[in-house]
C-alpha positions as CSV (number, residue, x, y, z in Angstrom):
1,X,-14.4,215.9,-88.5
2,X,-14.3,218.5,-91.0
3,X,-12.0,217.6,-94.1
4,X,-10.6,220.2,-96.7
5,X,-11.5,219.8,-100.1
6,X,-8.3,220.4,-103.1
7,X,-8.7,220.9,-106.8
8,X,-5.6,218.4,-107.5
9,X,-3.2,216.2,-105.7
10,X,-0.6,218.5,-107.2
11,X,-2.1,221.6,-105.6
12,X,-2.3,219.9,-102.2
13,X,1.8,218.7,-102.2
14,X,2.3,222.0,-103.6
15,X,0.8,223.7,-100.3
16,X,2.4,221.0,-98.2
17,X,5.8,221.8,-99.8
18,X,4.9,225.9,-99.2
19,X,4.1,225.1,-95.3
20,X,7.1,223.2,-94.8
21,X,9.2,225.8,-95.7
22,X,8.1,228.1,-94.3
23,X,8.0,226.1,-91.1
24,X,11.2,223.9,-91.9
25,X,13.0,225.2,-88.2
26,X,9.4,224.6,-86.3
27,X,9.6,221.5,-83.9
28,X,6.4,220.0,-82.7
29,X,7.1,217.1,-80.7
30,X,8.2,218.0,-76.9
31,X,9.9,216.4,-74.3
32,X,7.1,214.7,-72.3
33,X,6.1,212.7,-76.0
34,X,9.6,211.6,-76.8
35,X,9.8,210.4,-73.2
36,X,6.4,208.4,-73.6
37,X,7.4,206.9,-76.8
38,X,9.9,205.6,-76.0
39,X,8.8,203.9,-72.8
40,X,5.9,202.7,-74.4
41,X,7.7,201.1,-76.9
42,X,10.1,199.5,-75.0
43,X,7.6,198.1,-73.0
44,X,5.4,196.5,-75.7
45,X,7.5,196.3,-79.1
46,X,9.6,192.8,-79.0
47,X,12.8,193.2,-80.2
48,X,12.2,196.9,-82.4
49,X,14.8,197.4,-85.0
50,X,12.7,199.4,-87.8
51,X,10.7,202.6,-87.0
52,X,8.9,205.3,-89.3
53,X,8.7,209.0,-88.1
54,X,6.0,211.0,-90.8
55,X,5.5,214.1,-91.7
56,X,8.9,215.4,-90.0
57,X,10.0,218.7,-91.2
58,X,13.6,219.0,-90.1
59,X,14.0,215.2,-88.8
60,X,14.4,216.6,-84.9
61,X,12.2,213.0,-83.9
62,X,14.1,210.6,-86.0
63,X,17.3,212.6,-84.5
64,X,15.9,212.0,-80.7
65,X,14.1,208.7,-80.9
66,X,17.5,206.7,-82.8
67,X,19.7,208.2,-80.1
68,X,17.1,207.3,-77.1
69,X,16.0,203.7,-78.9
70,X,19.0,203.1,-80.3
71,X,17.5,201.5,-84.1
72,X,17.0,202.2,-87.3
73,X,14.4,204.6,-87.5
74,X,13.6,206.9,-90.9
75,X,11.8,209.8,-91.7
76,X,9.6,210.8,-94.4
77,X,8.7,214.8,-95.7
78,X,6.8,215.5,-98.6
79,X,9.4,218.8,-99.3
80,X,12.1,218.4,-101.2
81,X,13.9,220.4,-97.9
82,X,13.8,216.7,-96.8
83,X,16.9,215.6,-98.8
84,X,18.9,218.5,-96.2
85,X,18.7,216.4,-93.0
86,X,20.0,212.8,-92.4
87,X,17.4,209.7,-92.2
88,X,14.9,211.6,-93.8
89,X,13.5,210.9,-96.8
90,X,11.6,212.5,-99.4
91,X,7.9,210.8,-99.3
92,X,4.6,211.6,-99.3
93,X,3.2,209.5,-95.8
94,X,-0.4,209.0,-97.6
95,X,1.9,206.4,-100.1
96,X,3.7,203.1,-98.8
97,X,6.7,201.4,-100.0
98,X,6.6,197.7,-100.3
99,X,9.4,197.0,-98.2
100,X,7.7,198.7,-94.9
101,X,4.3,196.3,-95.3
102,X,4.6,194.1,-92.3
103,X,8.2,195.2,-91.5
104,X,8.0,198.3,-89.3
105,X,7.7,198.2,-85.6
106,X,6.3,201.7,-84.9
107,X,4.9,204.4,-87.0
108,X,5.1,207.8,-85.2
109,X,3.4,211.2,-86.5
110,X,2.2,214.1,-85.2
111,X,1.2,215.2,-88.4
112,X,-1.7,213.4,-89.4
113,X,-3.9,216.7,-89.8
114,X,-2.1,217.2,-93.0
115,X,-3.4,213.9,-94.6
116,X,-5.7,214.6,-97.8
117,X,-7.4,211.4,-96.7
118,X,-6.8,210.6,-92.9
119,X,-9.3,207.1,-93.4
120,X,-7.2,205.9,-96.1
121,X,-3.7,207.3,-94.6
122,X,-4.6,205.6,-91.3
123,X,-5.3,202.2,-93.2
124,X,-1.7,203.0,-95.2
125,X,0.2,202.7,-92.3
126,X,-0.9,200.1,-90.3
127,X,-0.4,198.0,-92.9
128,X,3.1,198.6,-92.5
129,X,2.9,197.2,-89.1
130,X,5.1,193.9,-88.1
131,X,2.0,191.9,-85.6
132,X,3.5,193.4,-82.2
133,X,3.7,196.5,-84.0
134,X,2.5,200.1,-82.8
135,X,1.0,203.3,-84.2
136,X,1.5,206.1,-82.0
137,X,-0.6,209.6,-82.9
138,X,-0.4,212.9,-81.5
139,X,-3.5,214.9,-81.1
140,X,-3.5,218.1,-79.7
141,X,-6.4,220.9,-79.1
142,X,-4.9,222.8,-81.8
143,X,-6.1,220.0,-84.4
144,X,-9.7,221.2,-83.5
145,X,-9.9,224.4,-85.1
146,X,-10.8,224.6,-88.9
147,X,-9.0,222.8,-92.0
148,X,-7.3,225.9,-93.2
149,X,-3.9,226.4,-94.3
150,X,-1.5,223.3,-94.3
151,X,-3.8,221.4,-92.1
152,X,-6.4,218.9,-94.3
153,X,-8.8,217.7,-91.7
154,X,-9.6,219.0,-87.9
155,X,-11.2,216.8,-85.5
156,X,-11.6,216.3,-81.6
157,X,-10.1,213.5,-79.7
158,X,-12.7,211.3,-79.6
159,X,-12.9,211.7,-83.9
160,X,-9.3,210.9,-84.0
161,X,-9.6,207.7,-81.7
162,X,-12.6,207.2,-84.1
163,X,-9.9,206.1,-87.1
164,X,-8.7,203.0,-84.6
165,X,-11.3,201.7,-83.7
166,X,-11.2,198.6,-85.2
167,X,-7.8,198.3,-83.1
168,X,-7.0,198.0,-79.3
169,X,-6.2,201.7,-78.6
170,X,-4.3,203.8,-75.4
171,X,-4.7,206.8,-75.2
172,X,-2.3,209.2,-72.3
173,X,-2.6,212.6,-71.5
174,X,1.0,214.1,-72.2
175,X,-0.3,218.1,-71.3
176,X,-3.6,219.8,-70.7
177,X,-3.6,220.2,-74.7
178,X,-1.9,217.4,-76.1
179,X,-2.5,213.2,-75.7
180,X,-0.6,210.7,-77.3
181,X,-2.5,207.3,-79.5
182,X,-0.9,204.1,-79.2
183,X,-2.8,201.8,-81.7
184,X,-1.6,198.2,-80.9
185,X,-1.4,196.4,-83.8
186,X,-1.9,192.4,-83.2
């Protein structure tokens, strides 16, 4: 796992903020993920009615996942672009608010590589967790390469299952490049 290194907080929002920007009309998330999602969570979240989308750019996840799962679900962006797009908040997803401890029923994010701390982050957010709750990851081959640019930390697969595994993990293929952690929280 190789981890990049800033001066300040304040310089690594300010490069988060840059990147976003400049990558506010980018989508990530495809088809084959929002379709997995949301199967997996109806299939092993009792009763969702809260869910957290992080690290989400222009909100196009929180847009498809409330119209598939039909709940409240938010998003958070550390940009200030945020406050364009609707459910999304402004938030840096390294920070939790004290009403989302133990009162979220899924945490998605494909966005973890731009954690300053991705130990700390993971522990962040699975405290939000309800008990039948789920943290769902996406890794893909692209989060291998070097921590340059936007993206803090770079690790394989088996380094990113590495952060759960104190928890009951699944992981499924989704492409060739790209697999999909559901960290069962119970």
């Amino acid at each position: 796992m190789k981890l990049k290194k800033y001066s300040s907080y304040e310089d690594y929002v300010s490069e988060q903020t840059e990147l976003n920007i400049l990558k506010e009309d980018n989508v990530f998330i495809i088809e084959e993920e929002i379709s997995q999602i949301c199967d997996y969570i109806k299939e092993h979240v009792e009763r969702p009615d809260f869910g957290i989308c992080h690290g989400v750019r222009n909100g196009y996840e929180v847009k498809e996942l409330r119209k598939r799962l039909g709940f409240n679900i938010i998003g958070t962006e550390i940009s200030s672009t945020a406050n364009k797009y609707p459910n999304v908040i402004q938030w840096d997803f390294n920070e939790v608010k004290p009403e989302w401890v133990r009162n979220t029923d899924f945490i998605y994010s494909n966005s973890l590589d731009h954690s300053i701390n991705p130990t700390l982050c993971v522990k962040a957010w699975l405290s939000c967790l309800k008990k039948d709750g789920v943290l769902i990851v996406c890794w893909s081959s692209a989060h291998v390469g070097p921590a340059t640019g936007g993206d803090c930390f770079s690790a394989t697969l088996e380094e990113y299952e590495s952060l759960f595994k104190e928890y009951k993990i699944e992981t499924k293929k989704v492409t060739a490049e790209r697999c999909l952690i559901f960290v069962e929280c119970k």
